[in-house]
N, C-alpha and C positions, 0 to 999 in steps of 0.2 A: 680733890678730884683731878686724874691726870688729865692733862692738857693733850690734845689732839694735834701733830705734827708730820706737815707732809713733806717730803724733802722732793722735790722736783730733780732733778740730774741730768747734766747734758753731760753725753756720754763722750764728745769730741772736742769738749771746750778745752782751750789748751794747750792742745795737742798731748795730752796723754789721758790714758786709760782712765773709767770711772768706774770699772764694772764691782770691785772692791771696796765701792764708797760704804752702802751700806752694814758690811762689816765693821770695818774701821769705823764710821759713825757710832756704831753700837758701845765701843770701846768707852768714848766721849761724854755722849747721854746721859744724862741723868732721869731714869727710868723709873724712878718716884713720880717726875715731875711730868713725863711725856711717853705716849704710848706713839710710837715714830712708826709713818708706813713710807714707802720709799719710790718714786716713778723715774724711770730712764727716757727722756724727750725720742723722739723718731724722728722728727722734722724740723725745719725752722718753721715758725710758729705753734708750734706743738705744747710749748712750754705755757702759753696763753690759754690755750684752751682747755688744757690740764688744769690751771690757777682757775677758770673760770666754774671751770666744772664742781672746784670742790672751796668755794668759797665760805662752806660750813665749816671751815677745818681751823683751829683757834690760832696757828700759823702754817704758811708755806716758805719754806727755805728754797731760796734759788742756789744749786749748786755748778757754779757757770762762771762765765763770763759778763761782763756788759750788756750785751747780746741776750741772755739767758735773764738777767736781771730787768732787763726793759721790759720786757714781755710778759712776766711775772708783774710787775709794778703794775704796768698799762691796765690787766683785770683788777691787781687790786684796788686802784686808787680809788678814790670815793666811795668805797665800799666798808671802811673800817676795818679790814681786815688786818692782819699784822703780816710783816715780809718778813724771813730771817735772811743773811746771807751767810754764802762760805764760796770765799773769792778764788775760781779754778779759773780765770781765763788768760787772757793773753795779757792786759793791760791792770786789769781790774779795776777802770780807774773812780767808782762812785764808791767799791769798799774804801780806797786808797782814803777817799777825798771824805769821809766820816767816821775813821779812825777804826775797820774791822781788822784784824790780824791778818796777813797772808799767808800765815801756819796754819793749815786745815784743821790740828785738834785744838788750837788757840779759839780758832772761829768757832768750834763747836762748842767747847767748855765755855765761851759767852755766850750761848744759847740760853743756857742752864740760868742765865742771871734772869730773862726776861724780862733785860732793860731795853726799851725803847725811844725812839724819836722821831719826831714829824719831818721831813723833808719836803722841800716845796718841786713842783711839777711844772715844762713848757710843754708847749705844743709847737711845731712847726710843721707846714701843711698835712694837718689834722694829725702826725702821728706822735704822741707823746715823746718826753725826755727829760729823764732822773739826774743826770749828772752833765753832760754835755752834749751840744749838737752841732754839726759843722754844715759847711757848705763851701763849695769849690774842691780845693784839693783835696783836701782830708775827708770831705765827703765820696769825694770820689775812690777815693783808697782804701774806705770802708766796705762802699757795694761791691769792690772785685775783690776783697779779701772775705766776703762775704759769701762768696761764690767757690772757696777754694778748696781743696781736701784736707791742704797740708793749715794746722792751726800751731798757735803758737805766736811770739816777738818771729823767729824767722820766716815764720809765712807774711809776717807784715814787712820785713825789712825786703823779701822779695819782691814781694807785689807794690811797694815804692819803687823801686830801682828800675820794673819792667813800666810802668806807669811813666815813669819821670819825660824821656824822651815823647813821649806823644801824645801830653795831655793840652788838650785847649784849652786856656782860659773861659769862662763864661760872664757875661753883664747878669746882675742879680740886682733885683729890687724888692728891699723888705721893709714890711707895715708891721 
């Protein structure tokens, strides 16, 4: 029985184009084993309530960034559901940090194995986090690079450089 597979897609992660994914995925696939349907995000948080909506589905692949991954994880979690990943964003750094290939048909052709793994989950002020969470700078460099058009390593090395000069320190206390 094929396997049910929804490939989530943020179309901006990156900084380049996605609209060609579900081609090039098709190439990849292994269509014995999965009947693939394919959604392009519209929003920041779009990509959650896509995962959420179709938690029947026997995996959802986040095709993104960090960003695009959190948010996919966040409906999965406690739900049994299985995540795939295919690392499109600027750092990648939770494919990085459990061994996914950053070659997109690499990523895909491991889909095909349907090998899996548990990864554990934080919370900080209630909002989930798969691989890491900051506070102070790098937090801060996240929400304005989060805000930005241009995506990409160069929309983050800009948005450090314009940040650098006028950021206040802040006093943080954490339980």
């Amino acid at each position: 029985m094929k396997k049910q597979i929804l490939f989530i897609i943020n179309p901006i992660s990156g900084g380049k184009s996605k609209r060609s994914f579900p081609r090039f995925a098709d190439q990849f696939l292994d269509k014995r084993l999965f009947n693939p349907q394919y959604i392009f995000t519209e929003t920041a948080g779009h990509a959650y309530q896509l995962a959420t909506e179709n938690l029947h589905q026997d995996v959802i692949v986040a095709v993104g960034g960090d960003g695009t991954i959190n948010e996919i994880a966040s409906a999965l979690e406690s739900s049994g559901g299985c995540m795939g990943i295919i690392p499109c964003g600027s750092g990648n750094g939770l494919a990085r940090a459990i061994g996914i290939p950053m070659k997109e048909s690499s990523a895909i052709l491991r889909l095909n194995n349907l090998h899996s793994i548990l990864i554990d989950s934080g919370s900080l002020n209630n909002r989930k986090f798969f691989n890491m969470a900051g506070v102070g700078f790098d937090a801060h460099i996240s929400a304005h690079f989060a805000g930005r058009a241009e995506r990409g390593l160069g929309g983050y090395i800009q948005t450090t450089l314009n940040e650098l000069s006028g950021y206040k320190p802040q006093n943080y206390v954490l339980q």
